[in-house]
N, C-alpha and C positions, 0 to 999 in steps of 0.2 A: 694272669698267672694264677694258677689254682696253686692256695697256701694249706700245708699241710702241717696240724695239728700236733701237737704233742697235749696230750690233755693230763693232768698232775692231781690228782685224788688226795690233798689232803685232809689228814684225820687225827685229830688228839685221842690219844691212847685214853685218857685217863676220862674223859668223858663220852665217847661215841660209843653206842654201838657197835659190836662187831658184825661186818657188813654193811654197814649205812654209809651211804658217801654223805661226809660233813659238806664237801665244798668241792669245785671242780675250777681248774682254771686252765685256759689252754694258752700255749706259749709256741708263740709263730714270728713271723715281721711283721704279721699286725698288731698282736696283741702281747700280753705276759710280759712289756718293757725288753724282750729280746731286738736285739738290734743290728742283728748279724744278715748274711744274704743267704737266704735258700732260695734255688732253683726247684723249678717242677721235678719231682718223681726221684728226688732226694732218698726220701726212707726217712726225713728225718725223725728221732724220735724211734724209731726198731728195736734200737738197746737201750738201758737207764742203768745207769753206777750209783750208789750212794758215795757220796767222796768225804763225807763228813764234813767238818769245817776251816776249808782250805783256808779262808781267809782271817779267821782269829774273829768274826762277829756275831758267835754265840749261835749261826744258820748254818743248816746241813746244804751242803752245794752238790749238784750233777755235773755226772760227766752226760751225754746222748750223744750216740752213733747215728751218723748218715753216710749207709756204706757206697750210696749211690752218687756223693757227691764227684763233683770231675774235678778238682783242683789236680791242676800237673798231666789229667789225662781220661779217659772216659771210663766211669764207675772205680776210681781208686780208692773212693772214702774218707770220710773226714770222720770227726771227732769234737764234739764242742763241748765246752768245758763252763756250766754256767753256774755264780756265785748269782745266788737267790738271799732274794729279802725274806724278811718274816711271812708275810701272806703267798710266800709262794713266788711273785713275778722276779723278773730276771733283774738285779743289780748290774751288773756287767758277764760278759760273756768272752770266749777265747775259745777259736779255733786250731785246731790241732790237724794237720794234713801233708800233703806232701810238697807244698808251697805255703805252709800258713804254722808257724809255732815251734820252731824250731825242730821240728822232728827230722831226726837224720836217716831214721831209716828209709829202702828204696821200698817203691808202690810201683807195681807198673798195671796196665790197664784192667779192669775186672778185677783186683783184687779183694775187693769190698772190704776196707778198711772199716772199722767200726760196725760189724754185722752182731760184734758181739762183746761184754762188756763185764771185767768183773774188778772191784776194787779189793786189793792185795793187801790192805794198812800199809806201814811204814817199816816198810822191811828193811832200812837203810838207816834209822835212825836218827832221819834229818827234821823228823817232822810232818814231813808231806805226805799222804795217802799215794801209793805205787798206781798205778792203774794196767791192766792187761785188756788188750785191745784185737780182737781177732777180725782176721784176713783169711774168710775161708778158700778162696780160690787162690791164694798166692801159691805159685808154683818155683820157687825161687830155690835151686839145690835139687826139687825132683820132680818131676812131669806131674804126679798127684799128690806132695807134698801141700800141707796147711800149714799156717805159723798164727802166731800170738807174739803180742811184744809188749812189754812190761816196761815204763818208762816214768822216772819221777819228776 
């Protein structure tokens, strides 16, 4: 199985060079403490969200799209949602798809869930950072209609 990368550039502001990678660390099922399943030719890694600190432990946490994943059906997309320790590796991790995170919305095949990825704040007031999540080929309401789905 060829694993594919998500490589994470990080860099303290306050002492690095602008331009200079301090440190690099990639985050796969081998490596980065990620402990989730990726299939070959995923995408994973295509989109990155800063989600801020979902979990209350001082670390900015990722959302990463893999619009290629098949959960529920071929190319619908997933969405992993990973709460990162201090150096970067993954603490625990949660997918979000059309069989995996309670997401209600429908996917149907090709829609490449998680192609694109932009974090909203807390447009709700609960706390939680919103996340919007594009599905460019979802055709759902018009032949070449696109959607976005915003979900806390």
């Amino acid at each position: 199985m060829k694993l594919l990368p998500l490589a994470l550039v990080l860099t303290p502001f306050a002492s690095a060079q602008v331009g200079t990678v301090v440190r690099e660390l990639k985050i796969n099922e081998a490596r980065g403490g990620f402990v989730g399943d990726l299939q070959r030719n995923e995408e994973f890694g295509v989109a990155l969200a800063r989600l801020g600190d979902i979990d209350s432990d001082g670390i900015t946490d990722l959302a990463v799209g893999a619009p290629y994943d098949d959960d529920g059906g071929v190319g619908r997309g997933a969405v992993w949602i990973l709460r990162l320790n201090a150096d970067g590796s993954v603490k625990a991790n949660a997918k979000i798809s059309q069989t995996s995170g309670g997401f209600a919305g429908t996917l149907d095949n090709a829609d490449l869930f998680g192609t694109s990825l932009a974090a909203l704040g807390d447009l709700d007031g609960d706390g939680i950072t919103e996340l919007a999540v594009g599905a460019p080929l979802d055709d759902d309401g018009a032949a070449l209609s696109r959607s976005a789905t915003a979900r806390s």
